[in-house]
C-alpha positions in Angstrom: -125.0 -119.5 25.3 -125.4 -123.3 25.3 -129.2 -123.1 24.2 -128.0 -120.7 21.2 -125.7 -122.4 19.9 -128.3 -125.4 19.8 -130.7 -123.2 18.1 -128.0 -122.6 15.1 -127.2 -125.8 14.8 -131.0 -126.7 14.6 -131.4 -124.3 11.8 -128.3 -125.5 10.2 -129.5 -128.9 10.0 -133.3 -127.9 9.1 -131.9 -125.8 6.0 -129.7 -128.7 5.0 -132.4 -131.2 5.4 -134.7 -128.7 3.0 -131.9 -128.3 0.6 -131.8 -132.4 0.6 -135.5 -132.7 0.2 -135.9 -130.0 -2.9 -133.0 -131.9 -4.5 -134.6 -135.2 -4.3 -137.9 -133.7 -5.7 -136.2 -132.2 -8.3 -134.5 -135.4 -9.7 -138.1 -137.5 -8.7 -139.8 -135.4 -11.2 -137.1 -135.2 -13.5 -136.6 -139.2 -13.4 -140.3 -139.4 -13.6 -140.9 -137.2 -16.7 -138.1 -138.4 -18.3 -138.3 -142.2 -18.3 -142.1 -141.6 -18.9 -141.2 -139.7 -22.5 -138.5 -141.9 -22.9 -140.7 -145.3 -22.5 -143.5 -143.5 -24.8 -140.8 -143.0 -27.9 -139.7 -146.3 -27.6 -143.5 -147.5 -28.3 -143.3 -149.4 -24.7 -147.2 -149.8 -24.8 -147.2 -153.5 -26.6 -149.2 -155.1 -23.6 -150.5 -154.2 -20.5 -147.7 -155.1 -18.7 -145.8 -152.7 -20.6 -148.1 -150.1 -19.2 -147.5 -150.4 -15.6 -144.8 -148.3 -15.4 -146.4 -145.7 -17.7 -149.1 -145.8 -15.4 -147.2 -146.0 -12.5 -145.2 -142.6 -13.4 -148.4 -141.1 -14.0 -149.7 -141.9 -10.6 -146.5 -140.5 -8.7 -146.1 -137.6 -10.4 -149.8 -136.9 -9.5 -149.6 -137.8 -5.8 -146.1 -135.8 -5.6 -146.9 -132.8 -7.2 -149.8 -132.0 -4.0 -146.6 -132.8 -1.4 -144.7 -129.7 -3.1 -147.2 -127.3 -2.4 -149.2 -128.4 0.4 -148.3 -131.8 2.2 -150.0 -133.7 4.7 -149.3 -136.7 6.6 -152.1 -138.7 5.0 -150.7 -137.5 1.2 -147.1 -138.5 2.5 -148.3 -141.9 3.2 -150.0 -142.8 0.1 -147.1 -141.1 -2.1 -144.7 -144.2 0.1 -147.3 -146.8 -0.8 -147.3 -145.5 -4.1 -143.1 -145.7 -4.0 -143.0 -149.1 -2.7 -145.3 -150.2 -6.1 -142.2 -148.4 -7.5 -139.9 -150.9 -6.6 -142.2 -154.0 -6.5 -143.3 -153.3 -10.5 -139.1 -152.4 -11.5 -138.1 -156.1 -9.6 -141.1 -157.4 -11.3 -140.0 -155.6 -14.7 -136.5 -156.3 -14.3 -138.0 -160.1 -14.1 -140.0 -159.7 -17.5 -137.2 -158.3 -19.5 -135.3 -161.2 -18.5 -137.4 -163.4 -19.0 -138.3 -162.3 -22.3 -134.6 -161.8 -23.2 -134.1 -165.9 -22.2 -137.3 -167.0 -24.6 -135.7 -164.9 -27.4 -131.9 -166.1 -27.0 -133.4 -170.0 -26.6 -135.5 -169.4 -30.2 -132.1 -168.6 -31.5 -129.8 -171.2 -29.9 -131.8 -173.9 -28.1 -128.3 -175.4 -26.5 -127.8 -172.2 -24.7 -128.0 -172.7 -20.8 -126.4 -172.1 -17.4 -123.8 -168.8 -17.4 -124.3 -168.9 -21.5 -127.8 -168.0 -21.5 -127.6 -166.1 -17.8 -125.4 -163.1 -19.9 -127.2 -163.5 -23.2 -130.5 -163.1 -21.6 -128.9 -159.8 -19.4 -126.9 -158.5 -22.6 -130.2 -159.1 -24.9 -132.4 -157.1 -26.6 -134.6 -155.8 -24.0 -132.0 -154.0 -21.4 -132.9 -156.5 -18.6 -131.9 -154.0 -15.8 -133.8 -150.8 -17.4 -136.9 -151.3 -15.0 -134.3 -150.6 -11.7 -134.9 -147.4 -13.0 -138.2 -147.6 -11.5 -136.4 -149.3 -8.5 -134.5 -146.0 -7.7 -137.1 -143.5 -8.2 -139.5 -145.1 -5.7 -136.3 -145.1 -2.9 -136.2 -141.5 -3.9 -139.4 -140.7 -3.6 -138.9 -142.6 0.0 -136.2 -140.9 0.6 -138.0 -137.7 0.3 -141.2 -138.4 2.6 -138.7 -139.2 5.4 -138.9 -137.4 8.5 -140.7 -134.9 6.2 -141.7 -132.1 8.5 -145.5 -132.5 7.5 -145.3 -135.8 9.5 -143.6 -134.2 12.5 -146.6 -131.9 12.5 -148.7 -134.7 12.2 -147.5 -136.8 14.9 -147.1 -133.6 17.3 -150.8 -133.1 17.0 -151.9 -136.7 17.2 -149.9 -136.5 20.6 -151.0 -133.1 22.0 -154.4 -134.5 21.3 -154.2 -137.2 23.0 -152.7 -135.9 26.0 -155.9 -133.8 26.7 -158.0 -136.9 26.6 
């Protein structure tokens, strides 16, 4: 009795997991295709540093779409490299628009400084927190590859395999 009721709480929690894991794909790809037309209307293409996120999106959303159909530990790995770029490029970005924002508010009123120029540069022109955008799709896209069951199957066969040596 004991070991069913383990088995339906194993399936419980393997259905709930899925459930998770389709819902985080889902609003990956819709983060991913969004911002990415979103960033191309608004011209964000000035300078290479402007593409890196354009890039970046493009990159993802080719490494992810595989992991839907067919995933593999090895594609699961470099789709969490490719998330942790993600977050390194949006605190990078998030530096850049600030940093552009403080340039352009100091043209304008040299005396600005301290807590002044701290919420003019975050309140400026360029929305200085937009790149955490690209912040909280890569810990999505984390999110998704963990304890993803292609892994499990990985690791199980990298054990089994090693047992018999």
């Amino acid at each position: 009795m004991e070991s069913a009721n383990a088995a339906i709480r194993e399936r419980r929690t393997t259905g709930t997991l899925q459930f998770v894991r389709r819902g985080l794909a889902a609003v990956f790809l819709l983060g991913v295709v969004g911002t990415a037309i979103e960033l191309v209307l608004l011209e964000h293409t000035e300078d290479v540093k402007q593409w890196i996120p354009l890039a970046l999106f493009a990159l993802g959303f080719l490494l992810f779409l595989p992991l839907l159909i067919r995933p593999t530990a090895g594609m699961l790995r470099a789709f969490a490299v490719c998330m942790v770029v993600f977050i390194a490029s949006g605190l990078l970005g998030t530096w850049f628009h600030y940093e552009g924002n403080v340039e352009f508010e100091l043209e304008r009123t040299p005396e600005l400084s301290g807590q002044a120029l701290f919420q003019a540069a975050m309140g400026g022109a360029t929305p200085a927190l937009a790149p955490g955008t690209m912040i909280q799709l890569g810990l999505i896209g984390l999110l998704y590859t963990f304890r993803h069951p292609a892994r499990r199957r990985a690791d199980a066969s990298d054990s089994s395999s090693s047992e018999m040596l």
